[in-house]
gemmi code that builds the backbone of each chain (N, CA, C; Angstrom):
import gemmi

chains = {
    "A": [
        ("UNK", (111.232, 121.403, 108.731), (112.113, 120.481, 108.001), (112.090, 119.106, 108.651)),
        ("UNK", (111.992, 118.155, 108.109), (111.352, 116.857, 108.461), (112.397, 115.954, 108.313)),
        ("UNK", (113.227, 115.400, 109.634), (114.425, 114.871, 109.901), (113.838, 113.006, 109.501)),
        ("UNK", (115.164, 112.787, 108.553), (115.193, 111.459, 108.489), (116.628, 109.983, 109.079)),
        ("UNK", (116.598, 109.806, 108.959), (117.839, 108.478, 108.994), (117.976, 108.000, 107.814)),
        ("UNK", (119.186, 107.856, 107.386), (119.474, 107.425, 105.912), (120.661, 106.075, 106.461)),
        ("UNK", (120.321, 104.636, 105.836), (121.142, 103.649, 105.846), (121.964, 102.829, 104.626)),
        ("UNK", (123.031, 103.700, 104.684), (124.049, 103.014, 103.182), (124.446, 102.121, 103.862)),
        ("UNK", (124.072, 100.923, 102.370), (124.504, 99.793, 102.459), (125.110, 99.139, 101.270)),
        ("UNK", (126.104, 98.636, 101.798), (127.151, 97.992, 100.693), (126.112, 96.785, 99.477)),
        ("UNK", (126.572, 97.294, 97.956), (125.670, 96.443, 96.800), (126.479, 95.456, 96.695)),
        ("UNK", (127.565, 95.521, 96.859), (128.608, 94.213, 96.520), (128.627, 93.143, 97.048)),
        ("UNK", (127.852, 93.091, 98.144), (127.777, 91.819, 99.320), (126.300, 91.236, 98.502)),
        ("UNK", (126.591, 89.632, 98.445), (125.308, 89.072, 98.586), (124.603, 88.341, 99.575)),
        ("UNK", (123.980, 89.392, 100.121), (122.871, 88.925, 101.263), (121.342, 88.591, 101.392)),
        ("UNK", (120.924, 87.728, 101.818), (119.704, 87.009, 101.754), (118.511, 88.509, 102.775)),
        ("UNK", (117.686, 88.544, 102.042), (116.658, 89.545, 102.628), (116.819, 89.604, 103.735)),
        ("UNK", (116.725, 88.183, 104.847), (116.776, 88.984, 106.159), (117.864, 88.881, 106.943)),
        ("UNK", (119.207, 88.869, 106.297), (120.470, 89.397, 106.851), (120.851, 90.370, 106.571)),
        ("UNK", (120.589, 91.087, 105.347), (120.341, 91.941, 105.216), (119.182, 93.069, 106.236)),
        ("UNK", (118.293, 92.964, 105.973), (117.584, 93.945, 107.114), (117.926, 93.193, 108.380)),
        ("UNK", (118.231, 92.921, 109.121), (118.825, 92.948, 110.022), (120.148, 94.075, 110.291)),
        ("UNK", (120.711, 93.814, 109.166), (122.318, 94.448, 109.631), (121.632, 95.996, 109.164)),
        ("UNK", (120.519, 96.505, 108.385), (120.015, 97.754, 108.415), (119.657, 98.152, 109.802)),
        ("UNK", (118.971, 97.411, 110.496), (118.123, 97.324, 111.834), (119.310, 98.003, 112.573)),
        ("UNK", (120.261, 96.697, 112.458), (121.804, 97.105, 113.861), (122.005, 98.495, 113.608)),
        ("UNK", (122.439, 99.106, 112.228), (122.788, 100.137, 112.172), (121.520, 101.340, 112.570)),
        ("UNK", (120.458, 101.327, 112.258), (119.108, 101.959, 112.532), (119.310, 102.073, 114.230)),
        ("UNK", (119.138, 100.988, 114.641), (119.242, 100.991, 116.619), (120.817, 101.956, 116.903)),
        ("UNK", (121.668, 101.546, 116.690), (122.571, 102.296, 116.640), (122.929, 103.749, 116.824)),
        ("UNK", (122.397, 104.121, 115.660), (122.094, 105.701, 115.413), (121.645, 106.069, 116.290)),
        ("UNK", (120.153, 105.512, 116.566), (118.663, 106.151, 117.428), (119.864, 106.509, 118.790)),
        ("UNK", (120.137, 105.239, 119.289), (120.789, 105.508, 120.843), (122.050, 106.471, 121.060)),
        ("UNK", (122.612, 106.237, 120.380), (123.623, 107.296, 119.883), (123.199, 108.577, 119.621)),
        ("UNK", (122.815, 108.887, 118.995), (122.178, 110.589, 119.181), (120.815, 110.867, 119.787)),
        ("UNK", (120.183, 109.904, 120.311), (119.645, 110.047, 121.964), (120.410, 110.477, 123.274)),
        ("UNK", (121.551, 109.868, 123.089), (122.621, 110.274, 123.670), (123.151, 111.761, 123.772)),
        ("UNK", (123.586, 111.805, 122.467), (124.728, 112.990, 122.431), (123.997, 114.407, 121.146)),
        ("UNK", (122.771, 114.169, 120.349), (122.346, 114.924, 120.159), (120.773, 114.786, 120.407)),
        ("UNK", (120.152, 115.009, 121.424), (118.800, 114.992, 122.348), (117.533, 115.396, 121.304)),
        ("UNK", (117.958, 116.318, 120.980), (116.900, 117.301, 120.135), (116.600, 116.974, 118.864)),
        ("UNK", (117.472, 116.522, 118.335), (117.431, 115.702, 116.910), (116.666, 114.646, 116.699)),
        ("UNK", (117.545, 113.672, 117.414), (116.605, 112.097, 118.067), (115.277, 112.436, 118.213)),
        ("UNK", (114.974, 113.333, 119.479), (113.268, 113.341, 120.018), (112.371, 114.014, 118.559)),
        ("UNK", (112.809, 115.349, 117.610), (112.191, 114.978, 116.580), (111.911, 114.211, 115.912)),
        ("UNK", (112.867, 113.387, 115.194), (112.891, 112.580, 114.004), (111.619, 111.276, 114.981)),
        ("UNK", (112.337, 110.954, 116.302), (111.137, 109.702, 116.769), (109.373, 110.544, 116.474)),
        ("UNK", (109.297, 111.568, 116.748), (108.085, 112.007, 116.861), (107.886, 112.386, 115.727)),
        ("UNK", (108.539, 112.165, 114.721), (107.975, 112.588, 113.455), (107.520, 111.418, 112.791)),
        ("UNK", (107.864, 110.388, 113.406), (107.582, 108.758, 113.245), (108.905, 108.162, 112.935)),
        ("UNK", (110.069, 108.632, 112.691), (111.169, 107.972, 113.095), (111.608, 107.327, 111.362)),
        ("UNK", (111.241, 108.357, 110.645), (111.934, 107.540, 108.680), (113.075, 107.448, 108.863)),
        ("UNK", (113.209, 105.929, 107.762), (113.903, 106.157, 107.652), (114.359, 105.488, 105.910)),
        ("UNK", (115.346, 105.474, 105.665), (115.619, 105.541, 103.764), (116.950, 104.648, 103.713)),
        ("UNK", (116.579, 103.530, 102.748), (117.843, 103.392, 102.835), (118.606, 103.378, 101.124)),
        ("UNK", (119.399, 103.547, 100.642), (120.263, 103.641, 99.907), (121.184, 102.552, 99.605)),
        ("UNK", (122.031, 102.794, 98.246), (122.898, 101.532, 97.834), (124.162, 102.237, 97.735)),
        ("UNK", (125.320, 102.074, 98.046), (126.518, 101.998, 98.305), (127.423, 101.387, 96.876)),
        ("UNK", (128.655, 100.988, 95.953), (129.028, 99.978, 95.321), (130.187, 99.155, 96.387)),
        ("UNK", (130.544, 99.792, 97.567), (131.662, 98.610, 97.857), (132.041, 99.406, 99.297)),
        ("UNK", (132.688, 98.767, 100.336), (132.886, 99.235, 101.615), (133.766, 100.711, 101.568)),
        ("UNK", (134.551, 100.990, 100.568), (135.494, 101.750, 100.190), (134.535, 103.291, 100.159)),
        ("UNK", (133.196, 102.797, 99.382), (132.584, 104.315, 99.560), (131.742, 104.385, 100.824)),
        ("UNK", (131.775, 103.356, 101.807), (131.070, 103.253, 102.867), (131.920, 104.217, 104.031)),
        ("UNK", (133.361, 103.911, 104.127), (134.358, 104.746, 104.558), (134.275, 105.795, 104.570)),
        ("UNK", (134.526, 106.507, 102.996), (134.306, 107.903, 102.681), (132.936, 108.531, 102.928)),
        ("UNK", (132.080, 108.021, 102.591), (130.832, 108.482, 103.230), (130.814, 108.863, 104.593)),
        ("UNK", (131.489, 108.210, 105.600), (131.611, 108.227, 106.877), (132.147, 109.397, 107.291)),
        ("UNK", (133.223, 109.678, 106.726), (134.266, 110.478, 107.330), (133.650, 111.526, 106.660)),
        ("UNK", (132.530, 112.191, 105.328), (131.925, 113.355, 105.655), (131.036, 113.565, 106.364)),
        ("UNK", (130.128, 112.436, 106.687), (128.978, 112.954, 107.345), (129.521, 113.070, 108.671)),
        ("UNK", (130.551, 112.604, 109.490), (131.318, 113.083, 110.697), (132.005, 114.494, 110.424)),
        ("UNK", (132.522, 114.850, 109.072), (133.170, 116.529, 108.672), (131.587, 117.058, 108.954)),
        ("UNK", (130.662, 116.512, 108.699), (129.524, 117.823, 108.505), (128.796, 117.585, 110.027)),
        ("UNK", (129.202, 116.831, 111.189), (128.902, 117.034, 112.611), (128.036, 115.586, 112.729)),
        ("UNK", (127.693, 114.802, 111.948), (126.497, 114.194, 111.400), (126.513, 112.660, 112.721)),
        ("UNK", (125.664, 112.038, 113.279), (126.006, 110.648, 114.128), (125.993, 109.734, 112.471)),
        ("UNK", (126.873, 108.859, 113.011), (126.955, 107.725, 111.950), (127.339, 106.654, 112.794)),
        ("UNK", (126.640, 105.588, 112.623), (127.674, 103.937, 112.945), (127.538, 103.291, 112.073)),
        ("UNK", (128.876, 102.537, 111.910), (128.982, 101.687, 110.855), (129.306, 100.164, 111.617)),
        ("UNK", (128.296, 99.226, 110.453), (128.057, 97.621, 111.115), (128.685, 97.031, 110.444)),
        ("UNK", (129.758, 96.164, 111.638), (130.112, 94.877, 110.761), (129.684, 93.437, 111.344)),
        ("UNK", (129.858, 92.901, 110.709), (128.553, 91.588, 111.046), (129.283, 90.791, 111.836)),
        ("UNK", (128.872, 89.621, 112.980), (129.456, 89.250, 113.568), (129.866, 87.981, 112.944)),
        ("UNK", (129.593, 87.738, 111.804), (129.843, 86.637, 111.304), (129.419, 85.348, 111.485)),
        ("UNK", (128.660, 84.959, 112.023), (128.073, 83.595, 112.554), (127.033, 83.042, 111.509)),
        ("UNK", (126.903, 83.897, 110.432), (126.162, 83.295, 109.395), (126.251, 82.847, 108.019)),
        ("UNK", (126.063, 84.210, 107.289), (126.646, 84.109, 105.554), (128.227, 85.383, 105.520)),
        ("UNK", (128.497, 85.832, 106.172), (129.782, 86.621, 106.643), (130.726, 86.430, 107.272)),
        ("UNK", (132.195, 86.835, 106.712), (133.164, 86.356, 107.773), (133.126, 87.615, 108.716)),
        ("UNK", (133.533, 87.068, 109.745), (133.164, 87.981, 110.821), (133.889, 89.305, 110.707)),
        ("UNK", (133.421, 90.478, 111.112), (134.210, 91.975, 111.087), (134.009, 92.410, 109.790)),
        ("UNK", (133.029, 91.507, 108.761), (132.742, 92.520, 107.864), (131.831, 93.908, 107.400)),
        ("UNK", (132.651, 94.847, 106.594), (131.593, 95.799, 107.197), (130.692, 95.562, 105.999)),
        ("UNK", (129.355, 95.927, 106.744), (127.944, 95.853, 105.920), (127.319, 96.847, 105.214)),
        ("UNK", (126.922, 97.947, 106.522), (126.439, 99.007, 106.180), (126.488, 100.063, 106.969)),
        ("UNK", (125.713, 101.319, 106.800), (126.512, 102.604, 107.625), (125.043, 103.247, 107.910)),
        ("UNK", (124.761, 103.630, 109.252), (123.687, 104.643, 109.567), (124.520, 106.263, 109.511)),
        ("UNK", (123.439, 106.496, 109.017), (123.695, 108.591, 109.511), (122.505, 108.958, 109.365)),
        ("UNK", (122.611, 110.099, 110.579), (121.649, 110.388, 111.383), (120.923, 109.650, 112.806)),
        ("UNK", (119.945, 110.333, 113.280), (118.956, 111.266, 112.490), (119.706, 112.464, 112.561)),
        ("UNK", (118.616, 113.379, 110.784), (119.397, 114.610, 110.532), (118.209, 115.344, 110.014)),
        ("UNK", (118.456, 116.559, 109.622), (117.294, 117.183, 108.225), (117.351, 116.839, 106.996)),
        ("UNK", (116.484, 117.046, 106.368), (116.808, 116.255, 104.733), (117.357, 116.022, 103.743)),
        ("UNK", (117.928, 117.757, 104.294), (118.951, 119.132, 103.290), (119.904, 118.610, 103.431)),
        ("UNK", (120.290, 118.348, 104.641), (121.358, 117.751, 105.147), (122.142, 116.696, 104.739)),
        ("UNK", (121.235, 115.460, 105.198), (121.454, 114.393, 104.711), (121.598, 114.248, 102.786)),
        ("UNK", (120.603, 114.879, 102.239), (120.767, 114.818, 101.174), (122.000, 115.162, 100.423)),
        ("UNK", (122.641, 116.345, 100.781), (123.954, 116.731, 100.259), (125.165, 115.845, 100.710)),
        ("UNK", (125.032, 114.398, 101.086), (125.747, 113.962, 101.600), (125.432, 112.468, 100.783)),
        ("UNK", (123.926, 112.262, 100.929), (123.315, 110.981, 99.915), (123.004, 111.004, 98.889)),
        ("UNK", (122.192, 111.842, 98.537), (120.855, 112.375, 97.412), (121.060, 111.453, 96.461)),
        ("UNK", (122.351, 111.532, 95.669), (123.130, 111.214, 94.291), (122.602, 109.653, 94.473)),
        ("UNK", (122.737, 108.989, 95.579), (122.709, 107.682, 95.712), (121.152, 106.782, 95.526)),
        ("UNK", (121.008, 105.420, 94.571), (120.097, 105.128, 94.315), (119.522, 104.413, 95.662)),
        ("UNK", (118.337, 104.232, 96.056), (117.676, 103.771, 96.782), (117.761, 102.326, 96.709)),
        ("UNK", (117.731, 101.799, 97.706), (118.006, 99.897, 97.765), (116.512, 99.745, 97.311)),
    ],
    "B": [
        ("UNK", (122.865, 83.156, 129.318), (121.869, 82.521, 128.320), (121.647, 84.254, 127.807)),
        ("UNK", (121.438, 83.921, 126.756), (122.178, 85.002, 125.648), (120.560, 85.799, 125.464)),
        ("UNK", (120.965, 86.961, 125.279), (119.457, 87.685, 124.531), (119.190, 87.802, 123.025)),
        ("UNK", (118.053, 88.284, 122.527), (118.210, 88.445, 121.124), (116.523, 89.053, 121.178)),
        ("UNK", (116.837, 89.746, 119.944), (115.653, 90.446, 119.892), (115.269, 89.721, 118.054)),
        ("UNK", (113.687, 89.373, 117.930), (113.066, 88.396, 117.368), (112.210, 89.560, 116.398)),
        ("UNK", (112.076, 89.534, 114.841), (111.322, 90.590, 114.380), (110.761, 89.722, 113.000)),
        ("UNK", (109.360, 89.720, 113.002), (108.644, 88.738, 112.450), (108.184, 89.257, 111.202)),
        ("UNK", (107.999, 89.422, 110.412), (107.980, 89.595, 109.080), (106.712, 88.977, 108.129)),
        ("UNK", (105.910, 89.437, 108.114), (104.694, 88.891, 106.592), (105.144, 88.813, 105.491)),
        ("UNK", (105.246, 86.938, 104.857), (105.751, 86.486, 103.663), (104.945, 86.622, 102.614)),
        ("UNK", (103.528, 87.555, 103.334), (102.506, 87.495, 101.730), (102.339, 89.079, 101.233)),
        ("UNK", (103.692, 89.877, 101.447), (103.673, 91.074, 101.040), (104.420, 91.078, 100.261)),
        ("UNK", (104.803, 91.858, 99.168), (105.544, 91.620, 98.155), (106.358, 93.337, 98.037)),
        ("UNK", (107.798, 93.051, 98.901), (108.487, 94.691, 99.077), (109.605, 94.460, 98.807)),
        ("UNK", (110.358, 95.904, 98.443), (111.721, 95.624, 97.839), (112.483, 95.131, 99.016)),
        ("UNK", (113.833, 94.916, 98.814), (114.612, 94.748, 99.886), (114.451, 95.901, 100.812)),
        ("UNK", (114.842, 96.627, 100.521), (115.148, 98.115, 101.037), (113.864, 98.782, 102.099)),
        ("UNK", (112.792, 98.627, 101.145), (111.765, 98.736, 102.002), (111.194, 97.300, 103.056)),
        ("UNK", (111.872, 96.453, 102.712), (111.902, 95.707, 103.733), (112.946, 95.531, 104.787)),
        ("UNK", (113.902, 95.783, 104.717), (114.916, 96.471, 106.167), (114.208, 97.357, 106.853)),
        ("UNK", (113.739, 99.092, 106.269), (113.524, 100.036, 106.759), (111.910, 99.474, 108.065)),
        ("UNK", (111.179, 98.488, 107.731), (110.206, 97.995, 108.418), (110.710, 97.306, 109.568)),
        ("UNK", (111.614, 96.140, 108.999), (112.361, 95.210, 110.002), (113.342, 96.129, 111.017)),
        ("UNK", (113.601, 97.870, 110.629), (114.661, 98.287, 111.731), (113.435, 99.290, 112.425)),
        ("UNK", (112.515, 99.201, 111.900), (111.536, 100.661, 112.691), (111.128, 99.355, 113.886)),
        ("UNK", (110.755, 97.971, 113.605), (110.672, 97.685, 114.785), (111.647, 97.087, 115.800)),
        ("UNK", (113.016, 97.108, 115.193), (113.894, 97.228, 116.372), (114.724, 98.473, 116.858)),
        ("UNK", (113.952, 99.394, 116.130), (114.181, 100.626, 117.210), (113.286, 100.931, 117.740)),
        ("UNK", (112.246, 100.641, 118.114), (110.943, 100.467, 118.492), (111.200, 99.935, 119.496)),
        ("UNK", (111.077, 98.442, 119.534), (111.699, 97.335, 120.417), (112.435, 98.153, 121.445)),
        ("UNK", (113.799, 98.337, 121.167), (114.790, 98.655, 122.137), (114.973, 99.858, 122.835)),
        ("UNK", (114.024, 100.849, 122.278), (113.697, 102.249, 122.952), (113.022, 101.694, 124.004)),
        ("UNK", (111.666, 101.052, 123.668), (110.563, 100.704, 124.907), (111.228, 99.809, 125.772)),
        ("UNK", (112.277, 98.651, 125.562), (112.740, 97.887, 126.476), (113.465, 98.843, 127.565)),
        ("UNK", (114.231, 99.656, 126.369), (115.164, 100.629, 127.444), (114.160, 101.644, 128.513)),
        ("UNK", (113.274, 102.311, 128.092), (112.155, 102.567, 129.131), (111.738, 101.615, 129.910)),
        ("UNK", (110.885, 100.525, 129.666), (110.439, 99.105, 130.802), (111.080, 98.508, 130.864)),
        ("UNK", (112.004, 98.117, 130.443), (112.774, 96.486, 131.105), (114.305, 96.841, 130.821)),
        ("UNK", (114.673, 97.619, 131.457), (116.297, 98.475, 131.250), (117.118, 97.230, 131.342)),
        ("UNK", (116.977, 96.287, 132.331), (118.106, 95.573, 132.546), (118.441, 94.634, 131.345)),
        ("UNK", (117.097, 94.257, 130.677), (117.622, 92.979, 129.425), (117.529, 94.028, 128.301)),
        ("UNK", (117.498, 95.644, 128.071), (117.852, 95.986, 127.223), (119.517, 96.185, 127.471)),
        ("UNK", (119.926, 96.680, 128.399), (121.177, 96.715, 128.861), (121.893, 95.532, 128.440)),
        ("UNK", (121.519, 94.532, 129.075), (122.522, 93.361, 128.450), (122.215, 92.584, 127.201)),
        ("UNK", (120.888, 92.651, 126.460), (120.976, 92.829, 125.055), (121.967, 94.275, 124.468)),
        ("UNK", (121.733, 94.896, 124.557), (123.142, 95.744, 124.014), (124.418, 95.629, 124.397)),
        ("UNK", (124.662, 95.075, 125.211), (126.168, 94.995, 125.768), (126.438, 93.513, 125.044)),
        ("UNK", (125.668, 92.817, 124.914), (126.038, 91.041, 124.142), (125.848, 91.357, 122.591)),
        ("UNK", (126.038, 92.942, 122.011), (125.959, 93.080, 120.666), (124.731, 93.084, 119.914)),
        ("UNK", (123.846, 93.456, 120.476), (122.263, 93.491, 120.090), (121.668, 92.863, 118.621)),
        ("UNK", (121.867, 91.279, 118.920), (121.396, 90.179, 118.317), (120.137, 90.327, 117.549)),
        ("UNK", (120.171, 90.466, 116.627), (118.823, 90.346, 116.147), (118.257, 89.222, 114.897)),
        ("UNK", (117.289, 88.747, 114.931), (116.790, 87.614, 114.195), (115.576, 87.666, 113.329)),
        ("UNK", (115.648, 87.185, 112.218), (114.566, 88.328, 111.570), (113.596, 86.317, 110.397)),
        ("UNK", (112.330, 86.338, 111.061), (111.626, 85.004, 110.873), (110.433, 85.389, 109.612)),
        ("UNK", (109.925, 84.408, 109.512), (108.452, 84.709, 108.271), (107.012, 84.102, 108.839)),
        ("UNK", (106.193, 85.324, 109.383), (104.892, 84.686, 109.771), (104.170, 84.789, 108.073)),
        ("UNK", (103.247, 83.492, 107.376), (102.226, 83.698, 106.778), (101.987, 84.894, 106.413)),
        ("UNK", (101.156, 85.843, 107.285), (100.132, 86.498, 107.103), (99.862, 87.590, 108.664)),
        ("UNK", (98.979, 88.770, 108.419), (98.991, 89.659, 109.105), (98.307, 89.099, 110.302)),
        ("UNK", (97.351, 87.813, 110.181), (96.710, 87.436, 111.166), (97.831, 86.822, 112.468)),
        ("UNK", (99.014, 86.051, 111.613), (99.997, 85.529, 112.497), (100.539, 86.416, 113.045)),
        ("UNK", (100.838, 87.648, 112.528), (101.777, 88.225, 113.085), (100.929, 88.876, 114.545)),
        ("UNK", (99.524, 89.075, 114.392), (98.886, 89.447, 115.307), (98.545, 88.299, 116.671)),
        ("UNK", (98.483, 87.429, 116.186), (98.181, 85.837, 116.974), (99.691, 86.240, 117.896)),
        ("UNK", (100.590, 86.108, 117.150), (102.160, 86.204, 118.075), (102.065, 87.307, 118.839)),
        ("UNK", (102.154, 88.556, 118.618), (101.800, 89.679, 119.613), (100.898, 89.321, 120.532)),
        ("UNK", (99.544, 88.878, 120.823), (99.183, 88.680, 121.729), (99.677, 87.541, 122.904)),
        ("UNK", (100.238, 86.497, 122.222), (101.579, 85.472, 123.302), (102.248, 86.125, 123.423)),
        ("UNK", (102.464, 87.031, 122.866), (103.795, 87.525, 123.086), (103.339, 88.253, 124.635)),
        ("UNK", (102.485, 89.192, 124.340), (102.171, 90.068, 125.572), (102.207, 89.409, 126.513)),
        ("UNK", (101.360, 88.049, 126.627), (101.051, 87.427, 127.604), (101.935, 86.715, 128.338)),
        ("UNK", (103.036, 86.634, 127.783), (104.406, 86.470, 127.957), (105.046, 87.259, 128.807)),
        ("UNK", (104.580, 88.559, 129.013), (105.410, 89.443, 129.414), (106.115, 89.974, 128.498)),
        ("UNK", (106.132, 89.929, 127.132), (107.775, 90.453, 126.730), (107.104, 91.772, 125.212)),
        ("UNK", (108.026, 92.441, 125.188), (107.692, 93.803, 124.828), (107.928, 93.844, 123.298)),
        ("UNK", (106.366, 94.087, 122.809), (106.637, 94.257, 121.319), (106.429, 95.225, 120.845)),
        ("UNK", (106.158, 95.742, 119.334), (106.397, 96.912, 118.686), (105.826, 95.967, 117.094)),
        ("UNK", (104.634, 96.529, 116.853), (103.937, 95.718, 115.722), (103.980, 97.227, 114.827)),
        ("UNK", (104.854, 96.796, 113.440), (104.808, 98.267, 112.750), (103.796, 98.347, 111.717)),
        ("UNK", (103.348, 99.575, 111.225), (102.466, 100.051, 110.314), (103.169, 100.647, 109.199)),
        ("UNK", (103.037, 100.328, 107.688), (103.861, 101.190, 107.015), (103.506, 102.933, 107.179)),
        ("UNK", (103.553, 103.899, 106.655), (103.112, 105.038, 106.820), (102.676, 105.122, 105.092)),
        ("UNK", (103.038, 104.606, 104.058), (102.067, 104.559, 102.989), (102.959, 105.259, 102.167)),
        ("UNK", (104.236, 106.096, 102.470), (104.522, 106.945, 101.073), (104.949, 106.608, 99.749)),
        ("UNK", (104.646, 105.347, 99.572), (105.744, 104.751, 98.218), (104.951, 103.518, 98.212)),
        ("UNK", (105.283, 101.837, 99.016), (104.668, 101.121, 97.994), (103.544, 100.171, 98.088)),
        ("UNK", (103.408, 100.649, 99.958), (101.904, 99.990, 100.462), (101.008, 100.798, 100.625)),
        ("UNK", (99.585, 100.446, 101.045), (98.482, 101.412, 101.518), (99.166, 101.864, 102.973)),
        ("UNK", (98.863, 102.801, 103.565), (99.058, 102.876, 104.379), (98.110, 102.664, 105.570)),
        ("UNK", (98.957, 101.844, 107.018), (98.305, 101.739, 107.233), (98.542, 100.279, 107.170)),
        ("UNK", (99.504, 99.344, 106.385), (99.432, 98.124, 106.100), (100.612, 97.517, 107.700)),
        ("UNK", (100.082, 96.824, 108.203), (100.566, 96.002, 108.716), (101.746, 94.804, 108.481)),
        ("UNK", (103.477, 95.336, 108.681), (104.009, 94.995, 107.672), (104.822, 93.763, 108.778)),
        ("UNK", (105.011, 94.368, 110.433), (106.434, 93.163, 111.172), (105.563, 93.729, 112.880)),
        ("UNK", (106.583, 92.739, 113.221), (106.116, 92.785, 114.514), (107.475, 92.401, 115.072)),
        ("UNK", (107.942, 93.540, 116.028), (109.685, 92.768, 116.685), (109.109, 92.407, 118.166)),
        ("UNK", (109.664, 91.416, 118.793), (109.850, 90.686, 120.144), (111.051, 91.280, 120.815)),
        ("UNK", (111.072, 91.366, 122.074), (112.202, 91.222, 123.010), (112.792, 92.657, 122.793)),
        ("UNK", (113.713, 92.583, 123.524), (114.860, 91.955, 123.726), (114.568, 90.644, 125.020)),
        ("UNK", (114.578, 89.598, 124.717), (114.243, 88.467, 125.478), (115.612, 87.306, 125.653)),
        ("UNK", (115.554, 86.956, 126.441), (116.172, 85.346, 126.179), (115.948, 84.686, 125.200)),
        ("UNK", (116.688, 84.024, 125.004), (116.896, 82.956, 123.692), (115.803, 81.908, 123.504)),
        ("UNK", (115.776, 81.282, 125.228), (114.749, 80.300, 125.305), (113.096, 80.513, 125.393)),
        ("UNK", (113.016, 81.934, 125.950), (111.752, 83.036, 126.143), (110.986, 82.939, 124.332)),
        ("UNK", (111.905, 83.596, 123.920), (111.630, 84.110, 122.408), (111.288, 82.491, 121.555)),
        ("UNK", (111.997, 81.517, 121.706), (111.910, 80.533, 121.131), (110.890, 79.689, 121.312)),
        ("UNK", (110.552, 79.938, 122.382), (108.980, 79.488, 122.646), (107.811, 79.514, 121.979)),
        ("UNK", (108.222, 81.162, 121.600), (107.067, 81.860, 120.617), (106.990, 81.928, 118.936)),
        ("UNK", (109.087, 81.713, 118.716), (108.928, 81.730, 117.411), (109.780, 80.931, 116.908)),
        ("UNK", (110.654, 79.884, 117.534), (111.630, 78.721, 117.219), (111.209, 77.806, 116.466)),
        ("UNK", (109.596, 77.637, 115.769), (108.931, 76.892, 114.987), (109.026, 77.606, 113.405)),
        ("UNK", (109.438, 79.427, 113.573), (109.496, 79.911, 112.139), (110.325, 80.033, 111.443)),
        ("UNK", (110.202, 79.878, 110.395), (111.245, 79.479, 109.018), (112.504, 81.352, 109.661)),
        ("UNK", (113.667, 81.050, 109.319), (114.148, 82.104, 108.954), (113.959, 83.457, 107.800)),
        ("UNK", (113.873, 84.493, 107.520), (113.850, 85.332, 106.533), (114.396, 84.804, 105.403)),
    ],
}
model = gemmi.Model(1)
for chain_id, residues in chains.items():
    chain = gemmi.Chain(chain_id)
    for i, (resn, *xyz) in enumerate(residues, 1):
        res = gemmi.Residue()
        res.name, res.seqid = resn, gemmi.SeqId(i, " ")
        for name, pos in zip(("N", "CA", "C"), xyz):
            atom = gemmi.Atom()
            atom.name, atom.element = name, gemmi.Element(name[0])
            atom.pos, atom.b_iso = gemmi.Position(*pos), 0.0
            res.add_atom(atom)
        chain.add_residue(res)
    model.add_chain(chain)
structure = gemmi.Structure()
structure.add_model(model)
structure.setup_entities()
């Protein structure tokens, strides 16, 4: 089973391509170190599997929340980014949400439904 | 004097958003794994100063390769990504190249002449 990283990100914000991937990136680095950390075995697959990752569209911070708080019910690493504001954002807004790395099954029953950015 | 990690981008590819984050974060998890292996201390305090990241537009695959090699010669630690091909490039395509985690003035040397994302 072939572990990925999935990054919801809020559709309601309008962000320029590369403030956008950026604030994917923060959340992407995030994850990795974080369950390098605290789940070892997970991390060292998914990097050696080449490290996918997917990202997804969100409609508003509200389902960014709820998203959160299952993939933490189902054991899952998640961080969620808010931007520091120094650019097109007021600062502390939230952007977008990593979870994982996970299995696909996994992640999917948690994303699937959601359209791809 | 502040860190930031620098991730360079080819303006003559034509990718969704989405698949253009997922490129721009494989090489800053790339980036900041290997810093955290070789150069612990400016990955350390790039993550502790909120792990800055800056995301520029080289031309073409040749630039992005021209910069990696200053870059090396520089000393400073890159991560030049390859798509893996499943969806909307060949694979195999040469899509970013991330810098640093470096100094502000380090990195700017190499890419303070490129347009933003």
């Amino acid at each position: 089973m072939e572990r990925k990283l999935v990054i919801a990100v809020r559709g309601d914000l309008k962000l320029s391509h590369g403030k956008l991937a950026a604030q994917v990136a923060h959340a992407a680095v995030s994850c990795a170190l974080r369950s390098q950390k605290h789940d070892r075995r997970k991390f060292r697959d998914w990097f050696d599997e080449g490290q996918r990752k997917i990202t997804v569209r969100v409609p508003d911070e509200a389902a960014l929340h709820a998203l959160q708080a299952d993939a933490r019910a189902a054991g899952l690493t998640t961080a969620l980014v808010r931007d520091a504001g120094r650019t097109e954002l007021v600062a502390g807004t939230v952007t977008c949400l990593g979870l994982g790395p996970a299995g696909e099954a996994e992640l999917d029953s948690l994303t699937g439904e959601l359209s791809l950015l």
